[in-house]
C-alpha positions as a printed Julia matrix, in Angstrom:
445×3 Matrix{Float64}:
 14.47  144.94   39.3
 13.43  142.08   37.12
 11.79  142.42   33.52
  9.77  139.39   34.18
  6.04  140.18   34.69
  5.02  137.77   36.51
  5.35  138.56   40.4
  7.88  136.86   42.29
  6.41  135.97   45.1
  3.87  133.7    43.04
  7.31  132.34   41.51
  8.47  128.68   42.49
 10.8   128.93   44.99
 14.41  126.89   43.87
 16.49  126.32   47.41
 19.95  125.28   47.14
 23.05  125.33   49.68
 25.32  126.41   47.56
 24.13  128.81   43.23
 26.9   129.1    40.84
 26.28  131.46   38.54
 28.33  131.15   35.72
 30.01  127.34   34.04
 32.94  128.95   32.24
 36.5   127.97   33.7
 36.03  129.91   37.58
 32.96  129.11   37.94
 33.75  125.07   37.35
 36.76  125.5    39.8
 34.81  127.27   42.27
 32.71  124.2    42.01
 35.34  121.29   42.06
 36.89  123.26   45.0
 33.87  123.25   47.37
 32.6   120.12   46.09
 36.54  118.75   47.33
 35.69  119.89   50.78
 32.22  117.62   51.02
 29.62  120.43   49.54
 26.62  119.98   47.28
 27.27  122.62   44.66
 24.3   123.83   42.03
 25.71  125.24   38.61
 23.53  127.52   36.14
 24.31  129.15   33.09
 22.67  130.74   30.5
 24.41  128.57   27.3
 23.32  124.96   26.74
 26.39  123.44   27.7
 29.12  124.24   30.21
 31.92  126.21   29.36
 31.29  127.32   25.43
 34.33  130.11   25.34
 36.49  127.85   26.94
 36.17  125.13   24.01
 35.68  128.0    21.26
 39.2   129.81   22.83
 40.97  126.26   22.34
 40.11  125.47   18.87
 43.44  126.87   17.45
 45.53  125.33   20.16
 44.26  125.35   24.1
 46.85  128.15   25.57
 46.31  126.85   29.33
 49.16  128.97   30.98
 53.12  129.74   30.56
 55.86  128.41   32.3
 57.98  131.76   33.15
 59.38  131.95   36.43
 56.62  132.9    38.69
 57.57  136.32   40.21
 57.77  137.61   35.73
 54.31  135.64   35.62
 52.52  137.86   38.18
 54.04  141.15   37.31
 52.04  140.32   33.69
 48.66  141.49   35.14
 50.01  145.71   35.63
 48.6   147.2    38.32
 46.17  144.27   40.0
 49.83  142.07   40.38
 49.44  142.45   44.49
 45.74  141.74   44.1
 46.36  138.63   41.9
 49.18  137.44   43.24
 47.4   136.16   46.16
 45.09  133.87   43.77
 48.45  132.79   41.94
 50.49  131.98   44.93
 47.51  129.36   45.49
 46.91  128.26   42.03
 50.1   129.71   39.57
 50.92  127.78   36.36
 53.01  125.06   38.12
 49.84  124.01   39.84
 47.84  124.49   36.69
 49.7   121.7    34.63
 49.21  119.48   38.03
 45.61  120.07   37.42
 45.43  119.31   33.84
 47.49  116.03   34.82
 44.94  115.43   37.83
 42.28  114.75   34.99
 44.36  112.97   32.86
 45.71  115.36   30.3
 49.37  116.01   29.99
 51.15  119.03   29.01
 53.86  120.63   27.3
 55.81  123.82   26.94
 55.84  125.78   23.37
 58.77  127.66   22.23
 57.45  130.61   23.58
 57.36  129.26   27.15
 53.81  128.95   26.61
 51.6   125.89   27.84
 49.45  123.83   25.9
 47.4   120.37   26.31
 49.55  117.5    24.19
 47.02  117.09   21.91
 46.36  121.12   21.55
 42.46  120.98   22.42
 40.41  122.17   25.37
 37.6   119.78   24.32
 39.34  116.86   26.04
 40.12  118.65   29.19
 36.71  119.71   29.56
 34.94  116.78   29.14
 37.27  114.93   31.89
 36.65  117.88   34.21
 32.55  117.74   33.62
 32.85  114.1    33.97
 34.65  114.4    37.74
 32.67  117.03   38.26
 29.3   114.97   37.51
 30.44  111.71   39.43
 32.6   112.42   42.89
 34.45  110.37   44.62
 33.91  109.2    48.1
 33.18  112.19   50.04
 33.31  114.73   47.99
 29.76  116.44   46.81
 27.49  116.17   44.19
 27.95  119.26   41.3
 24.54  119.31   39.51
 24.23  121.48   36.36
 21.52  123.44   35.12
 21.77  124.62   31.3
 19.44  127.28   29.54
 19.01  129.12   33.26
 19.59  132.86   32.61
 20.01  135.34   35.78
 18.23  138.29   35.05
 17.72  140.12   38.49
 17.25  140.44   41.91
 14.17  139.86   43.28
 12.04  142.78   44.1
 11.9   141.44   47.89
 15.15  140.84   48.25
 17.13  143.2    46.11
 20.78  141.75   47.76
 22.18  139.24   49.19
 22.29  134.94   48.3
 18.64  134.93   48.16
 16.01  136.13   45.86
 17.55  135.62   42.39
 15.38  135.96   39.31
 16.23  132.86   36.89
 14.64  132.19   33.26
 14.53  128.34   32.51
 13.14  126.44   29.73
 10.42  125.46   32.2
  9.66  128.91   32.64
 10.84  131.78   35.37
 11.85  130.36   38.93
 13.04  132.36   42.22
 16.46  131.09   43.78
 17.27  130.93   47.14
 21.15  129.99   48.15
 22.86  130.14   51.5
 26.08  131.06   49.53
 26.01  132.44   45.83
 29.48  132.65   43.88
 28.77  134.6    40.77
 31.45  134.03   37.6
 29.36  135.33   34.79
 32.66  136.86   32.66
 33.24  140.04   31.01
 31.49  141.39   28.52
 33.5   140.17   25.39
 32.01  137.17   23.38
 28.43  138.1    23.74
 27.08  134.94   21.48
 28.88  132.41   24.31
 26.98  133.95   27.04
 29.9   136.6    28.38
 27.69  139.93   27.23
 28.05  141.78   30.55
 24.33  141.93   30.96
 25.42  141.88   34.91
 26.94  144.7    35.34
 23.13  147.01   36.19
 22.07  143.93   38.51
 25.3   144.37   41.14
 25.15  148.61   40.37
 21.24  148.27   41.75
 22.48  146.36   44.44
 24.57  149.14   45.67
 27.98  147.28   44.27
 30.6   149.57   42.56
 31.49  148.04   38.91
 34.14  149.4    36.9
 33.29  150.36   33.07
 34.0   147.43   30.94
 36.54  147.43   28.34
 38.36  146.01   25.43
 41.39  144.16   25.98
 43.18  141.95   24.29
 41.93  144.12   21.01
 42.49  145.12   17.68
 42.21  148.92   17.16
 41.0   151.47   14.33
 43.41  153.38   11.88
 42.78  157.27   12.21
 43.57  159.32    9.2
 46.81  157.77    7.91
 46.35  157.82    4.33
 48.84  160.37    3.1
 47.4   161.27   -0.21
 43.81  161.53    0.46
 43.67  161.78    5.03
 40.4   159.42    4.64
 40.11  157.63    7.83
 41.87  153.42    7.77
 43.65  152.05    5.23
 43.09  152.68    1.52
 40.37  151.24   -0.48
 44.01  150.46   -2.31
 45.91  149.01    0.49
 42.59  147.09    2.1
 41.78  145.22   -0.83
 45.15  143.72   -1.63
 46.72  143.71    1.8
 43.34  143.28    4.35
 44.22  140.26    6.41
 47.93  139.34    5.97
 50.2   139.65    8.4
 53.45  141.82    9.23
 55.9   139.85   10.34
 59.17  140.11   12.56
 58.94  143.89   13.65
 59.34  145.78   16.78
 56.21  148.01   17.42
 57.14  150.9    19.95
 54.7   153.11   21.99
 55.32  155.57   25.05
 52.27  157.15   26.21
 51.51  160.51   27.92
 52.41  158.86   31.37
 55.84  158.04   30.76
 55.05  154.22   30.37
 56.73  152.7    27.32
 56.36  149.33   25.59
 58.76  147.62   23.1
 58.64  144.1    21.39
 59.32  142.08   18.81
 56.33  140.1    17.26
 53.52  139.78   14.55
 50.33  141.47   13.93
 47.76  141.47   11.25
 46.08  144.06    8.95
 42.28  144.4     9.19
 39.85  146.41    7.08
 39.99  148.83    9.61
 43.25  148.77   11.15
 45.17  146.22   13.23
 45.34  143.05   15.35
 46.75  140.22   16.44
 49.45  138.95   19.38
 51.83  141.67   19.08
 49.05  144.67   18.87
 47.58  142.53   22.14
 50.49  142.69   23.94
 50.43  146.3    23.81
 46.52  147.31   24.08
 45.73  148.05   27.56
 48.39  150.92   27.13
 46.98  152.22   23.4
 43.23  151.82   24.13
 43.84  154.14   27.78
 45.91  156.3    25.98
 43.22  156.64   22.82
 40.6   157.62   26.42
 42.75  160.4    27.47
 44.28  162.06   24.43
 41.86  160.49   21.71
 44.34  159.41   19.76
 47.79  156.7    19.83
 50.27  156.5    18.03
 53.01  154.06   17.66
 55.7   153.13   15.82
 56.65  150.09   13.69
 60.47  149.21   13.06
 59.89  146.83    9.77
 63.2   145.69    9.84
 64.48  145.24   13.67
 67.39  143.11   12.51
 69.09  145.91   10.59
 70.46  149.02   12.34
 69.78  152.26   11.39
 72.89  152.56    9.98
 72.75  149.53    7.44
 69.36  150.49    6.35
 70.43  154.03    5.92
 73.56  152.94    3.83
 71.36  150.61    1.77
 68.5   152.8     0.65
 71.36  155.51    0.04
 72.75  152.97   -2.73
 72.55  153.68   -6.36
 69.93  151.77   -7.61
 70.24  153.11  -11.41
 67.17  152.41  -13.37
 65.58  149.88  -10.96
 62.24  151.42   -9.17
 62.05  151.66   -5.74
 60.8   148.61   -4.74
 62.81  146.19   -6.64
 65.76  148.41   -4.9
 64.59  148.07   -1.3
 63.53  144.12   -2.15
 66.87  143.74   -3.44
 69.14  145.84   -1.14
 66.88  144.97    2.49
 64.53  142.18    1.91
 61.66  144.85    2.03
 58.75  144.37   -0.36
 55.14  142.9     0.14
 52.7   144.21    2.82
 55.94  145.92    4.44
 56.5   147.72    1.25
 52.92  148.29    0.46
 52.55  149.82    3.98
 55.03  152.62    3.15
 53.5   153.7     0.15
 50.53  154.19    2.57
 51.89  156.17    5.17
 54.14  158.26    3.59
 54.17  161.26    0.97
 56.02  161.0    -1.78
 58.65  164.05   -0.72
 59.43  161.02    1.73
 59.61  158.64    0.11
 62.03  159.96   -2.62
 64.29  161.12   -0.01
 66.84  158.24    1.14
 67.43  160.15    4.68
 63.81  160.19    5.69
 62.93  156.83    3.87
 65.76  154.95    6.19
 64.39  156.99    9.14
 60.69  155.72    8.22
 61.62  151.61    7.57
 62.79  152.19   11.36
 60.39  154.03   12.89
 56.8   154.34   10.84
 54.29  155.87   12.51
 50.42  154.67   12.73
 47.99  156.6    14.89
 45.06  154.64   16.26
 41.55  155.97   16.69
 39.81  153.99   18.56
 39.6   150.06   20.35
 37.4   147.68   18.09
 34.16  146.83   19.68
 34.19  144.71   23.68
 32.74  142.36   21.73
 35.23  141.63   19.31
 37.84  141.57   22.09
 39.5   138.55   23.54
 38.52  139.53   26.8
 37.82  142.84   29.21
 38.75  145.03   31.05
 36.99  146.49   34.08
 34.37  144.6    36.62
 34.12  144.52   40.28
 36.74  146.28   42.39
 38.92  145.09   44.78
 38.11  147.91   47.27
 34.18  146.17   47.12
 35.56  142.78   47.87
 37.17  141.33   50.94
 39.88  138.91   51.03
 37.84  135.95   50.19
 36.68  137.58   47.0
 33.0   138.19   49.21
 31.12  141.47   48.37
 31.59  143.29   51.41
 28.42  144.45   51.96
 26.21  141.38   50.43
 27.36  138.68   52.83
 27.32  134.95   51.17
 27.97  136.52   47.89
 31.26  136.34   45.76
 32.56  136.9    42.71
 35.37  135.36   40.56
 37.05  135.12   37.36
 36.44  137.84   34.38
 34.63  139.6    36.29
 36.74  141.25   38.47
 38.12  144.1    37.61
 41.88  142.83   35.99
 43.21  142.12   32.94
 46.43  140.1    31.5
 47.41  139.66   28.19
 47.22  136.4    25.77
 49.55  133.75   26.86
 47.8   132.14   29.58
 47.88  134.33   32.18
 43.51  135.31   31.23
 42.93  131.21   32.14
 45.55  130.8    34.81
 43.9   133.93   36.93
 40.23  133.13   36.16
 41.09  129.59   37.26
 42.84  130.43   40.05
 39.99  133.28   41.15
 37.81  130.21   40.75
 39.71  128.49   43.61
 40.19  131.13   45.95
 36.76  132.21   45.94
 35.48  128.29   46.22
 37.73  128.56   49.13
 36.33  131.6    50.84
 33.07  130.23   50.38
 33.96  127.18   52.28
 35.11  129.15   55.07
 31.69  131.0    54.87
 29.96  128.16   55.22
 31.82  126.84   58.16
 30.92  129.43   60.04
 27.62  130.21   59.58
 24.89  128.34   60.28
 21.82  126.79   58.38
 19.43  129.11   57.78
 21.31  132.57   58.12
């Protein structure tokens, strides 16, 4: 169960009270959180330095959680809201922005109700946090980090459970032993900053249920939209001058073959491929399930939300003489650019000659989707570790002394804040439940 040929019982033996697997943002507040209640606490990860998506998801502005009332907040993560909401009701947003200010780093609220540091980066707020971390306070316990170690198995004599990990170091392979292990190793998105879901066949060996990884958070693949030609994505036409600009201000629409539909306002960008960005987020847990049972998605764009159908209708039904198209529609509706380029792409030219069904198109154009871009493109994943294989101390049932937290477990949330806020908050409750696991067992079980 471990690629490492040398045998490990000829291994050095590491012992520790208390293995974190994983320095990314659960993993660190796992650790501050036992550490708080008087524990030694011994951090590994793979990447030289603690928490490398963390700082690389803050470089365009450190999204640390949103300020909507906290009952709208929960019901963002779907169908794991009752799991989550227990983390939340410990650690919610409120009490994120308390944390922030516990290490010296004030807040503020965006436009969009979101949450940011005041000066926008996460480099800042992790370097406090390391530095607490690295020098407690009177009674609290000593977090000691080890960079460059990799888990890569169980141990072949004990193939579950806190003891017997397989670690790579730059001194060479070592066996762990820990009375309590708390793994928060991520997803599988953002491979390069150690969150390639190389886990996932370690817990399946040991007899622990993991559910498929996914995209989320995702741009997706154009199936055949061209009208003129049915090739596959964009144009060779549209791709070179439009690849990379963004649509702004429409409503993108989409009601999938359960029933569930999804409407709102936003922006989105197009790719080589097909599209991303916040507004195509919002929306991709729905598309990317709906792409795995039918194969296809399709949803519709309204380019112009702020005119009804009515006023667009009576606009591209006015003369417009000897003036083409597009210097009508620019004229008469504002419409021209990649908005204007994108209906030349998705629609015949019957269509577009005809004012009825050109109107009808500016308010609802349809793109079908192919496929989710690769997890590791993706701003995070879904999938991971059940709730059904945990307790309520986020233990696995059946590997006592061993618990998991952050990305993952098997939830997802879209961009806002609410991926940081839960894996933050996971980080807690499982430091937490580890505590209490502690407390009552005792040394040497």
């Amino acid at each position: 169960m471990t690629s490492d040929a040398q045998e490990p019982q000829s291994l050095p033996i590491a012992s520790v009270d208390v293995a974190i697997i994983g320095a990314g943002p659960a993993g660190l507040m796992a650790a501050q959180t036992l550490a708080a209640h008087g524990v030694d606490v011994d951090v590994y990860d793979a990447m030289a330095s603690a928490g490398r998506k963390f700082l690389l998801a803050g470089r365009g502005g450190l999204n640390l959680t949103h300020a909507e009332p906290h009952e709208t907040f929960v019901r963002r993560y779907g169908d794991r809201a009752e799991w989550v909401s227990a983390w939340l009701n410990a650690m919610g947003g409120q009490a994120v922005r308390e944390w922030a200010a516990s290490l010296g780093v004030d807040t503020f609220v965006g436009t969009s109700q979101r949450v940011f540091p005041v000066g926008m980066k996460a480099a800042p707020l992790l370097r406090s946090w390391l530095h607490r971390l690295r020098h407690p306070q009177d009674g609290q316990g000593q977090v000691r980090f080890h960079m460059r170690h990799r888990w890569c198995g169980w141990s072949d004599t004990d193939p579950a459970g806190a003891g017997g990990l397989m670690m790579t170091s730059p001194s060479g392979a070592v066996r762990l032993q820990a009375r309590v292990l708390i793994l928060a190793l991520g997803g599988g998105s953002w491979a390069r900053l150690g969150s390639d879901g190389a886990w996932v066949p370690w817990l399946e060996e040991a007899g622990v249920p993991v559910a498929s990884l996914r995209p989320s958070n995702c741009g997706f693949d154009l199936a055949g939209t061209h009208a003129s030609t049915g090739q596959v994505g964009w144009s060779e036409h549209f791709r070179s001058r439009h690849a990379g600009e963004p649509f702004k201000s429409v409503v993108l629409r989409f009601e999938d073959s359960q029933g569930r539909r999804f409407e709102r306002k936003g922006e989105f960008v197009a790719t080589d491929s097909g599209i991303e960005g916040s507004l195509v987020y919002a929306a991709s847990a729905m598309l990317r399930d709906e792409i795995a049972r039918a194969g296809t998605a399709t949803l519709t764009l309204d380019l112009l939300p702020d005119r009804s159908p009515d006023d667009v209708q009576r606009q591209v039904s006015h003369p417009r003489g000897s003036r083409s198209l597009s210097s009508h529609l620019k004229s008469r509706l504002g419409l021209d650019g990649i908005k204007m380029a994108l209906l030349h792409e998705c629609l015949n030219r019957a269509t577009i000659n005809d004012p009825v069904s050109l109107a009808r198109s500016i308010k609802a154009l349809p793109l079908t989707l192919s496929a989710p871009r690769p997890i590791d493109e993706a701003i995070s994943t879904a999938g991971g570790v059940p709730a059904q294989a945990l307790d309520e101390d986020l233990m696995i049932r059946h590997l006592p002394g061993v618990f998991c937290a952050g990305e993952m477990l098997d939830w997802e949330a879209p961009t806002g804040g609410y991926l940081l806020t839960a894996c933050l908050a996971s980080g807690r409750w499982a430091g937490e439940g580890a505590w209490r696991w502690l407390t009552r067992k005792p040394s040497g079980h």
